[in-house]
Residue frames as qw, qx, qy, qz and C-alpha x, y, z in Angstrom:
[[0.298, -0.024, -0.923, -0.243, 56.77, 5.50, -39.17],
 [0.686, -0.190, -0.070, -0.699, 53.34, 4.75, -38.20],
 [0.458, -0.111, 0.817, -0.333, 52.59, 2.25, -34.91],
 [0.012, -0.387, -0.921, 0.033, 50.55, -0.53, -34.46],
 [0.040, 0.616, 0.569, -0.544, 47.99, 1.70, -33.00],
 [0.011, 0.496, -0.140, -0.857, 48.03, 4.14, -36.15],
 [0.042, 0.217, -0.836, -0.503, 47.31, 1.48, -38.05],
 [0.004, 0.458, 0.861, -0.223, 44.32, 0.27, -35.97],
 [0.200, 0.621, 0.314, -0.690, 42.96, 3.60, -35.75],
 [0.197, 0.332, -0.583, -0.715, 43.57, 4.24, -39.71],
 [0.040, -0.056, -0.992, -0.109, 42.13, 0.95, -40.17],
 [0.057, -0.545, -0.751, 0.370, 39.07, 1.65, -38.28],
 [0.088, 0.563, -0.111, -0.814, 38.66, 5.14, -39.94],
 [0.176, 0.264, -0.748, -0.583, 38.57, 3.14, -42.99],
 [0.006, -0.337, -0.938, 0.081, 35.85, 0.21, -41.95],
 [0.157, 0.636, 0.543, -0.526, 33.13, 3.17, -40.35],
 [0.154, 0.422, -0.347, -0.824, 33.93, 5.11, -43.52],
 [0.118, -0.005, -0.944, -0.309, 32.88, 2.23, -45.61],
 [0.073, -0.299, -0.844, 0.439, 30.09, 1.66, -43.35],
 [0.076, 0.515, 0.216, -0.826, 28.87, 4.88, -43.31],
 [0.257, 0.345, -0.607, -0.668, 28.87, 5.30, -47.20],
 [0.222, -0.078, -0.931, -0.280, 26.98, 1.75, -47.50],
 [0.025, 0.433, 0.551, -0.713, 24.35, 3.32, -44.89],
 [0.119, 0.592, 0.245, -0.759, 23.57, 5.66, -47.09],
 [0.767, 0.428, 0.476, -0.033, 23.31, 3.82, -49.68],
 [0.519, 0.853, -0.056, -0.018, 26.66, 5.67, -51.97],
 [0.549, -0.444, 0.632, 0.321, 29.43, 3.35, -51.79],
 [0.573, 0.707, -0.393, -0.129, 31.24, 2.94, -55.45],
 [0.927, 0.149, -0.057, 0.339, 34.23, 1.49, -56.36],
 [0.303, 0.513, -0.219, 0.772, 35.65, 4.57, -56.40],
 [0.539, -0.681, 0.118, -0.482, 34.58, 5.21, -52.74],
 [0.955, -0.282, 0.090, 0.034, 36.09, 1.87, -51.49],
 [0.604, 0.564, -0.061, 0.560, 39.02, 2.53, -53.38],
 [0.075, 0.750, -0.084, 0.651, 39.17, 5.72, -51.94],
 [0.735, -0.567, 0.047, -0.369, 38.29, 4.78, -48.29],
 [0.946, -0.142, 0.018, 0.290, 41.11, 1.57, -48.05],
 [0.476, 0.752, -0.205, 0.408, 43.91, 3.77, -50.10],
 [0.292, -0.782, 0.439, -0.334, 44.97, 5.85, -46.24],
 [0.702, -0.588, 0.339, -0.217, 45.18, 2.80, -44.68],
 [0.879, 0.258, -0.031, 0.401, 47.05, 0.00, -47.40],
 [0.420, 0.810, -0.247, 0.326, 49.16, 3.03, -47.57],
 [0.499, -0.753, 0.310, -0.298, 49.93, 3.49, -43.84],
 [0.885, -0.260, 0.385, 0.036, 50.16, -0.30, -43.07],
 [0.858, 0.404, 0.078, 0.308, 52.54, -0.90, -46.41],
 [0.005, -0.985, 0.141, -0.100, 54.76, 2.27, -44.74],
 [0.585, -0.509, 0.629, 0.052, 57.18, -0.26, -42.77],
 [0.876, 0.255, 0.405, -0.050, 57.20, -2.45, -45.50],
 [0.570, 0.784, 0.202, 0.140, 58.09, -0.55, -47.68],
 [0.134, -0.894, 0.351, -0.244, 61.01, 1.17, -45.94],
 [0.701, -0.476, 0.520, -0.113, 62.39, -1.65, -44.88],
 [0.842, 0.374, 0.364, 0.141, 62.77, -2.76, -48.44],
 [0.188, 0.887, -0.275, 0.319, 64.59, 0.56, -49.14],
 [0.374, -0.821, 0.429, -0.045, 66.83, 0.14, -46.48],
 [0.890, -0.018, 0.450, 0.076, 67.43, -3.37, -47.27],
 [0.616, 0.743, 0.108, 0.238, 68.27, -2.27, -51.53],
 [0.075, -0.949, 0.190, -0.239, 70.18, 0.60, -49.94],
 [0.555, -0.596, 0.578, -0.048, 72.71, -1.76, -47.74],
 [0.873, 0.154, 0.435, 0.159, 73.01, -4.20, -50.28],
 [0.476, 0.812, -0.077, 0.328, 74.33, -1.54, -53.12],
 [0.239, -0.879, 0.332, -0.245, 76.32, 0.54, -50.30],
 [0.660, -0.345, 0.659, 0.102, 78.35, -3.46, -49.14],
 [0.845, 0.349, 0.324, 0.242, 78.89, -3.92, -53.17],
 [0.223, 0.905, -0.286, 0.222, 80.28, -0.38, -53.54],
 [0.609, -0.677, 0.358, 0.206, 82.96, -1.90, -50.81],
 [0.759, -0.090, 0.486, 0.425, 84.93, -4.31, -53.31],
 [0.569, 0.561, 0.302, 0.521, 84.64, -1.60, -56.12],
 [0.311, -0.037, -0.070, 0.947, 85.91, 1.44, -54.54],
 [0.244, -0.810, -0.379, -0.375, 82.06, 3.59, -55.22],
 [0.107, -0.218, -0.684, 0.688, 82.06, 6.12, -52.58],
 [0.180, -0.466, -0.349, -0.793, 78.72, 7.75, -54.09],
 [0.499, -0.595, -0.621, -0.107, 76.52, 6.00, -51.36],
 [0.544, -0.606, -0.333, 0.476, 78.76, 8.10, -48.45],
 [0.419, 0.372, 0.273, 0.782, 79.48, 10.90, -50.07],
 [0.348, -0.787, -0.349, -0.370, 76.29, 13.08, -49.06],
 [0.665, -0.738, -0.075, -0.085, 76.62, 12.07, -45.35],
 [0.711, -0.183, 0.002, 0.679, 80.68, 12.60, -45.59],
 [0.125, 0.566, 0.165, 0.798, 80.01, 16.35, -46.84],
 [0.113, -0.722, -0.108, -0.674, 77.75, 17.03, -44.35],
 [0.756, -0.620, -0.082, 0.194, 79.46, 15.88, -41.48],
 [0.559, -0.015, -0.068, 0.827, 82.67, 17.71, -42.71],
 [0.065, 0.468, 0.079, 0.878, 80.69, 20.93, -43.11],
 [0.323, -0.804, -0.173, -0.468, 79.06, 20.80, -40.39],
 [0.683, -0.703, 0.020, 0.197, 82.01, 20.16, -37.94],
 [0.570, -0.094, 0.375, 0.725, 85.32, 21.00, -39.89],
 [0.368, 0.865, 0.337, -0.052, 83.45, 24.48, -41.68],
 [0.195, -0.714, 0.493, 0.457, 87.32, 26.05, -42.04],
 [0.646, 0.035, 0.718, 0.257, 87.94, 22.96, -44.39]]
C-alpha cells in the first residue's frame, strides 16, 4: 500500500508534469488525463482495499449461519499442505 508520502510525491510528479506540458504549450485532455491517472490511482489504492476487505468480511460472517466454507477453504489447504504434507 502506498504512504502518505507516496502519495505526495506521486501527487507532485503529477502537478510539475502538468506544468511542464502547459510550459510548452502541449497539454490536451488526453495529457491531463494521462498525467492525474498515477496518482487518483495511487491515492484511491487504500480506498479501494479497504472496501474489498470490508465486502470480503461481510460475505465470509454470512457464510457463518449457512455452513459456506468456500471463503476458508484456500487458506485451510494451504496451511494443511504446508504443515501436515503426509496428509
Amino acid at each position: 500500500m502506498p504512504t502518505v508520502t507516496n502519495i505526495q510525491a506521486e501527487k507532485g510528479r503529477a502537478l510539475d508534469r502538468l506544468a511542464q506540458e502547459q510550459r510548452e504549450d502541449r497539454q490536451s485532455q488526453t495529457s491531463i488525463i494521462n498525467a492525474t491517472t498515477d496518482f487518483e490511482l495511487m491515492a484511491g489504492a487504500r480506498y479501494f482495499d479497504h472496501n474489498n476487505r470490508v465486502r470480503r468480511l461481510a460475505a465470509f460472517h454470512s457464510s457463518f449461519g449457512t455452513g459456506e466454507t468456500q471463503w476458508i477453504e484456500p487458506a485451510v489447504q494451504q496451511y494443511l499442505n504446508d504443515n501436515h504434507p503426509h496428509l
